[in-house]
C-alpha positions in Angstrom: 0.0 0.0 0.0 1.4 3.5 -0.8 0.6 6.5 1.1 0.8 10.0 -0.7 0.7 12.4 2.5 -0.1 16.2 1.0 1.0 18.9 4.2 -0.3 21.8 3.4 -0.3 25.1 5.8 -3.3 27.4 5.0 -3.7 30.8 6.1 -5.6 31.0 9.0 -8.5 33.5 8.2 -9.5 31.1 5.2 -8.6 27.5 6.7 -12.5 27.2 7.2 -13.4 28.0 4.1 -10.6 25.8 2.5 -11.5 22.9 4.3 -15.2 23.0 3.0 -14.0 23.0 -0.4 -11.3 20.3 0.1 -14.4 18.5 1.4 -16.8 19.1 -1.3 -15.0 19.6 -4.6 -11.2 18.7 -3.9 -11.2 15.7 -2.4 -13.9 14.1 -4.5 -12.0 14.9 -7.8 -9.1 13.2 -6.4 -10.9 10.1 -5.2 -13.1 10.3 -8.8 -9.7 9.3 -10.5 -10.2 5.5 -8.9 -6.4 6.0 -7.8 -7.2 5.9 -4.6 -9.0 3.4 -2.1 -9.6 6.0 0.7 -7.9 9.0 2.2 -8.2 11.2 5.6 -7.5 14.4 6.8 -6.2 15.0 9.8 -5.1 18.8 11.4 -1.9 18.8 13.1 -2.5 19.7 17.1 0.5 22.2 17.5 0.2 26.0 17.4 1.6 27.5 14.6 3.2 30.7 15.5 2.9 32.3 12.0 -0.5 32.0 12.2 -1.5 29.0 9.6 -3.5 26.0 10.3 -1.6 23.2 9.0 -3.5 19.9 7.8 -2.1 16.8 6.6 -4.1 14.9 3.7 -2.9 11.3 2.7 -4.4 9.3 -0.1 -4.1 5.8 0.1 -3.0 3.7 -3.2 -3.0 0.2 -3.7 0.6 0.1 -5.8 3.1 2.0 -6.9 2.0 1.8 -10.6 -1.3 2.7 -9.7 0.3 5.9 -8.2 2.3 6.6 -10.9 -0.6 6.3 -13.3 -2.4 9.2 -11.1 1.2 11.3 -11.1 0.6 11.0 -14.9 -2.7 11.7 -15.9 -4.4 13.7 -13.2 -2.1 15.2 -10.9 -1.1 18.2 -12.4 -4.3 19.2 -13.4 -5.9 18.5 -10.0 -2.9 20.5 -8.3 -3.2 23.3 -10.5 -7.4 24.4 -9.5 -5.9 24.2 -5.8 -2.8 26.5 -6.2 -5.1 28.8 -9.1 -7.4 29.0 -5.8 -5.7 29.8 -3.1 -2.7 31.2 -4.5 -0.3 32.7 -1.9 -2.2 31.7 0.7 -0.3 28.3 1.6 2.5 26.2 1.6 2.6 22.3 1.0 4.8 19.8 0.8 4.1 15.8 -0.5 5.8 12.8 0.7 5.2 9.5 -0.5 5.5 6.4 1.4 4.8 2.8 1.9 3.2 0.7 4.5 5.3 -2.0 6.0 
C-alpha cells in the first residue's frame, strides 16, 4: 500500500473556508480518478506561531503503478485548480511512502 501524504499550511483566516472545499470539490475529484482506495484528513495539534493551520491529507494507493498512473494523468491538473485557488495563501509539501 502507498501513502501520498499532502501537508499543506493554509492561512488562518481562510482554513475554514478551504477545508469545505477540500471536502466538497477537492477531495472528490481526487478520489473520482479511482487511484485511490480511501484518504483522511487529519489537522496537526501544534500551534503554529505564524498564524497557519496546518493539515495533513494522505491518499491511500493500492501500488506504486497505480500511483504513478495518477502522477501521470491527473495530478497536475488537480494540483493546478488548488494552487489557481488559493494562491499565496499556503504552503505544502508531498511525501510518499509505503506501509510495512
Amino acid at each position: 500500500m502507498i501513502v501520498f501524504n499532502e501537508t499543506i499550511k493554509i492561512d488562518e483566516t481562510i482554513h475554514q473556508e478551504w477545508l469545505a472545499w477540500m471536502k466538497e470539490v477537492h477531495l472528490p475529484n481526487v478520489m473520482a480518478t479511482g487511484k485511490f482506495t480511501e484518504h483522511r484528513v487529519c489537522r496537526l495539534l501544534h500551534d503554529d506561531e505564524d498564524g497557519g493551520v496546518t493539515y495533513a491529507i494522505q491518499y491511500y494507493s493500492p501500488d506504486m503503478e497505480t500511483f504513478q498512473q495518477y502522477q501521470q494523468e491527473h495530478a497536475a491538473q488537480l494540483q493546478r485548480s488548488h494552487m489557481e485557488r488559493y494562491k499565496d495563501r499556503y504552503v505544502a509539501f508531498r511525501t510518499l511512502m509505503e506501509m510495512v
